[in-house]
C-alpha positions in Angstrom: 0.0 0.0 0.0 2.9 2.4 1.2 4.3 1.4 -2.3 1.3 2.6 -3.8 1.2 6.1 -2.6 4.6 6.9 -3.1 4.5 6.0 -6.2 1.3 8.4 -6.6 3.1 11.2 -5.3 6.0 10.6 -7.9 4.3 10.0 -10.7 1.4 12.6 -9.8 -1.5 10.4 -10.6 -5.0 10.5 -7.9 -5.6 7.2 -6.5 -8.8 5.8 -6.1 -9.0 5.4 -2.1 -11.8 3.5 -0.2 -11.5 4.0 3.8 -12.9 3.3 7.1 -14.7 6.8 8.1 -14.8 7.6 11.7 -17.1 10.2 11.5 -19.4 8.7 9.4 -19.4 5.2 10.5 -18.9 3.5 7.1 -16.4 2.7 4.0 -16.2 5.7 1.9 -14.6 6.1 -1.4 -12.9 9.0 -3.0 -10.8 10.4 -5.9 -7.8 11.9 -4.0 -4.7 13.4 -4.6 -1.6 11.4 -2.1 -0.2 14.5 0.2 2.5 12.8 2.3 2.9 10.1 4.3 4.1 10.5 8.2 2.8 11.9 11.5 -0.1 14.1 11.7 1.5 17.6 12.7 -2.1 17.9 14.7 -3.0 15.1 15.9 -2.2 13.9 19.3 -1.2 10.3 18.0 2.0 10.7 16.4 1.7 7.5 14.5 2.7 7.1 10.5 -0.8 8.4 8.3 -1.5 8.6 4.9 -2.6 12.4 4.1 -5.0 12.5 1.0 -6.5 15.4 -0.6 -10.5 14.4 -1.2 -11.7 16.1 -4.2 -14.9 15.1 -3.4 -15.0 16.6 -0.3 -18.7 17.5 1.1 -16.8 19.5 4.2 -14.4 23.0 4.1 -11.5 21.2 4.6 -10.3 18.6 2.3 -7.6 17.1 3.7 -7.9 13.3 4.8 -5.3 12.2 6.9 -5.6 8.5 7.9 -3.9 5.7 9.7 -2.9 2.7 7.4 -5.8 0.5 9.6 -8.5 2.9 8.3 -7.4 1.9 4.5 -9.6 -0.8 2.7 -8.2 0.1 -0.5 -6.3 2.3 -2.7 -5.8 2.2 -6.7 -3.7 4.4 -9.0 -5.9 6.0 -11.4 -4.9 7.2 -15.2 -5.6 10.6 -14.1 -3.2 13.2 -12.8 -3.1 15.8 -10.9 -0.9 19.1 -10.3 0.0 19.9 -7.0 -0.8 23.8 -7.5 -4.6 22.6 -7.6 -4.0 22.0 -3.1 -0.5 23.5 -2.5 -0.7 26.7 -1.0 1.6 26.7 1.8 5.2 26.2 1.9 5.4 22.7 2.2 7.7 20.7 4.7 7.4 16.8 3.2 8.3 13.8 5.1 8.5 12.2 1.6 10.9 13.5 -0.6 9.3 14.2 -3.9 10.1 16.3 -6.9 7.2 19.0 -7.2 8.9 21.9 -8.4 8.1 25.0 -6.1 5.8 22.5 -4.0 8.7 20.2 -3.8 
């Protein structure tokens, strides 16, 4: 799965993710952009998490960050995506990645 997302990230393709929500109670599946991959800088629990933009967000923020237990499945898609369409901050990346300016 790791494998996966990194791969995402490199290449720059959305994955197809279906995940355990919390908050809803229920699998979910969304078309997401892979983010990064290490501790939630807000969380409490300082465990390894998957961070996922959701374009199909129904809520302001649209940032998924999830531990690997909440993952059902994940699947590359054919489509891409360009970081500029999330990135707005000066990123700090526990995965190394080559993003240009986003990098």
């Amino acid at each position: 799965m790791l494998n996966t997302f990194i791969n995402a990230i490199n290449t720059r393709v959305k994955i197809r993710l279906t995940f355990y929500s919390k908050e809803d109670g229920q699998h979910l599946t969304r078309l997401t952009a892979p983010m990064d991959y290490g501790p939630s800088r807000k969380a409490k629990n300082q465990d390894s998490r998957f961070h996922f933009w959701d374009y199909e967000s129904d809520k302001g923020s649209h940032v998924l960050s999830l531990l690997p237990n909440q993952i059902v499945s994940m699947e590359e898609t054919h489509e891409s995506f360009n970081p500029s369409e999330f990135v707005t901050w000066p990123p700090n990346w526990f995965v190394s990645r080559d993003w240009g300016i986003h990098s």
